[in-house]
C-alpha positions in Angstrom: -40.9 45.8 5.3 -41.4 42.4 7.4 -43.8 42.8 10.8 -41.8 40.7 13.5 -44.2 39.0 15.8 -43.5 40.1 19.1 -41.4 36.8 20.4 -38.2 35.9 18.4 -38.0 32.4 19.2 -34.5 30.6 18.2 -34.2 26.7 18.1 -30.6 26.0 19.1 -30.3 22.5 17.4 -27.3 21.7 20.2 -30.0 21.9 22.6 -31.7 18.6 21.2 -30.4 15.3 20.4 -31.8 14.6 16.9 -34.2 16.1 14.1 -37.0 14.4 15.9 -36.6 15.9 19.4 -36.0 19.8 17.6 -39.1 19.6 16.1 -41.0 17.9 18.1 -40.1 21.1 20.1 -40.9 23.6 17.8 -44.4 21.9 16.9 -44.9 22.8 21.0 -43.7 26.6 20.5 -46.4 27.1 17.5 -48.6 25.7 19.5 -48.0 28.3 21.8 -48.5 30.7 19.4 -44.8 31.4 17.9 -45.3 31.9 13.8 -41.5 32.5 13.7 -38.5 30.4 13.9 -35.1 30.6 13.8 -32.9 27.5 13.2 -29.2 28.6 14.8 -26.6 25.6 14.4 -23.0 27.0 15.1 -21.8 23.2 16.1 -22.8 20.9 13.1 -21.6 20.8 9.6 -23.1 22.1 5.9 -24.7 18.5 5.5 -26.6 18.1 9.4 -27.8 21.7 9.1 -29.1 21.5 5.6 -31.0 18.2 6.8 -32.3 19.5 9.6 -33.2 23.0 8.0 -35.0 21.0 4.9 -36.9 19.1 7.4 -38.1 21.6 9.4 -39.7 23.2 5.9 -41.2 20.0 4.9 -42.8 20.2 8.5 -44.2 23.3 8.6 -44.3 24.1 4.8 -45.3 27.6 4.8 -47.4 27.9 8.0 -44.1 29.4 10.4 -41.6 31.9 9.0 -38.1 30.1 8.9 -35.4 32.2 9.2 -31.5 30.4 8.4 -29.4 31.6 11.4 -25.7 32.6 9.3 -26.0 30.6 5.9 -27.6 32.4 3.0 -26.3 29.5 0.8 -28.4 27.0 3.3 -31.3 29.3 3.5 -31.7 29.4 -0.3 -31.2 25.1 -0.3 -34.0 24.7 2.4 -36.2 27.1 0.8 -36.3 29.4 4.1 -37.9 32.9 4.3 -35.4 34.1 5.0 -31.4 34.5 6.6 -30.3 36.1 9.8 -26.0 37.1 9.7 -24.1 38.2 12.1 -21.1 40.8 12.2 -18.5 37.6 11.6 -20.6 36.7 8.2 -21.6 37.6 4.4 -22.4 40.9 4.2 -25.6 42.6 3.9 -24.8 42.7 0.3 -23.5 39.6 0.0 -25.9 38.0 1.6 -28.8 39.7 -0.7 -26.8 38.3 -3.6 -27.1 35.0 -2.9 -30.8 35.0 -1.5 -33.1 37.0 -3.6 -35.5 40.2 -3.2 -38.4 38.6 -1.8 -36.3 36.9 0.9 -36.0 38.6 4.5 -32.7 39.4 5.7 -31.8 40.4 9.4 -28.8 41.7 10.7 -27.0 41.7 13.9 -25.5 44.6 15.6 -23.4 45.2 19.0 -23.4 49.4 19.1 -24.3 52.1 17.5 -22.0 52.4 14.5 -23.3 48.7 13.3 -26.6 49.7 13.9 -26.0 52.5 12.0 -24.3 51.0 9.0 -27.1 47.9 9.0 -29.5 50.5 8.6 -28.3 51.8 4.9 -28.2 48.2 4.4 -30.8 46.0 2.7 -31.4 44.5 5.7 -35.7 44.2 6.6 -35.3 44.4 10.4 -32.0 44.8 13.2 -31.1 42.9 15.9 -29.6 44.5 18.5 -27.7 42.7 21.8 -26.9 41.2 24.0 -29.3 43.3 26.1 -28.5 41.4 29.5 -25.7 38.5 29.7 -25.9 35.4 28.0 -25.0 31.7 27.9 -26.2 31.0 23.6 -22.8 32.8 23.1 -19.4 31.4 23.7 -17.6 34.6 23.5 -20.5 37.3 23.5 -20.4 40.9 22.8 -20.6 43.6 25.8 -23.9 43.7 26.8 -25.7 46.7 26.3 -28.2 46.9 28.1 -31.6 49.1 27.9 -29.7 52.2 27.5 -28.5 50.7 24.7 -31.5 49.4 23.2 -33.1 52.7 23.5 -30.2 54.0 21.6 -30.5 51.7 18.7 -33.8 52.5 18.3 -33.0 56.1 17.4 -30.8 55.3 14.8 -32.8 53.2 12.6 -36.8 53.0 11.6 -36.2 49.7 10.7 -38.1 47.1 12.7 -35.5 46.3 15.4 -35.3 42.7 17.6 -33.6 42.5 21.4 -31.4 39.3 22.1 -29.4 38.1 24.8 -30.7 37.0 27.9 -34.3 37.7 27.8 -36.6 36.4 29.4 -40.3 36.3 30.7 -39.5 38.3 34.1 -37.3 40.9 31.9 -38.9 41.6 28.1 -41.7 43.7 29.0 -39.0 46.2 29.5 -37.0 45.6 26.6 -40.5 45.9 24.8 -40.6 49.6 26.3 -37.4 50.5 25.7 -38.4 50.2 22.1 -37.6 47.4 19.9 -40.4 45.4 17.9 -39.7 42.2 19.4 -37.4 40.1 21.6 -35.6 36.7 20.4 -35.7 34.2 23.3 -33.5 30.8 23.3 -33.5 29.4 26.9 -36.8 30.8 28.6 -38.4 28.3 26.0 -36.4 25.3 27.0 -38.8 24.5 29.6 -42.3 24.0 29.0 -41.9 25.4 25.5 -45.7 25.7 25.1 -46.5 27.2 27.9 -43.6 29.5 27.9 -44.6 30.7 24.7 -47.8 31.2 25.7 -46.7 33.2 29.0 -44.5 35.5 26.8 -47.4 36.2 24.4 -49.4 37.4 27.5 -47.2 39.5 28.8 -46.3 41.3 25.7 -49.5 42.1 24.7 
């Protein structure tokens, strides 16, 4: 079973104009702390994600967790940790045909019936969201808030991530409401070092 650090963070690779600029902005969220990242491109193709994705690896070799938002085929061709699908993707089980064993795989769930069926899954750990509303998503799920945060945790032992609209003034209370840790795209935009660093502090 995989032990999520407490902050999530997600590099959304439309956030940056080139390879340089996204990792030149991780390099500030490890800095800050942050030992997990997960590269999330829904805009580019196969050939831009796989350059950017193998990049990022030959950065930080094995020194940050990398976790392939969507493509198990592009997590095995980096050389990722591990994969991240959503309810629009592979399968659990297809997904954990094309990466192997020893490869962490996370899943996304909306309400209780995913969350129930991603935990008979292979899946390591859960995400569960969008906890409050968010931009990352053109057409996002309900939100479903801490009520329904606190529900997902009773359905699944499995260690369990909050996403959507999180940030430093709100996830001490997702924390609370019981998830393991909390994924975080824009509260890192600005500052990411020190934003990391502020989110650490509070979660403590």
């Amino acid at each position: 079973m995989i032990t999520l650090p407490k902050l999530y963070a997600i590099l959304e690779a439309s956030r940056f104009p080139d390879t340089q600029a996204l990792c030149g902005f991780a390099d500030e969220l490890v800095l800050g702390g942050v030992t997990l990242l997960q590269y999330r491109n829904k805009r580019g193709n196969a050939r831009e994600m796989l350059d950017q994705s193998r990049e990022l690896k030959r950065h930080f070799r094995n020194s940050v967790q990398l976790i392939m938002n969507d493509r198990a085929d592009l997590c095995l061709a980096a050389g990722f940790h591990g994969v991240h699908i959503g309810q629009d993707d592979l399968s659990p089980e297809g997904a954990r045909k094309v990466i192997d064993d020893s490869r962490v795989l996370g899943v996304s769930t909306h309400n209780p019936q995913q969350v129930r069926i991603a935990d008979k899954s292979s899946a390591h750990y859960l995400a569960i969201g969008p906890v409050f509303p968010t931009s990352a998503k053109a057409n996002p799920d309900p939100v479903v808030g801490l009520n329904g945060v606190r529900a997902a945790r009773a359905l699944t032992r499995k260690p369990l991530v909050a996403i959507g609209g999180i940030t430093r003034a709100n996830c001490r209370s997702v924390i609370e409401a019981g998830v393991d840790s909390v994924a975080v795209i824009s509260d890192l935009l600005l500052g990411p070092r020190k934003s990391a660093e502020e989110f650490f502090r509070i979660l403590r």
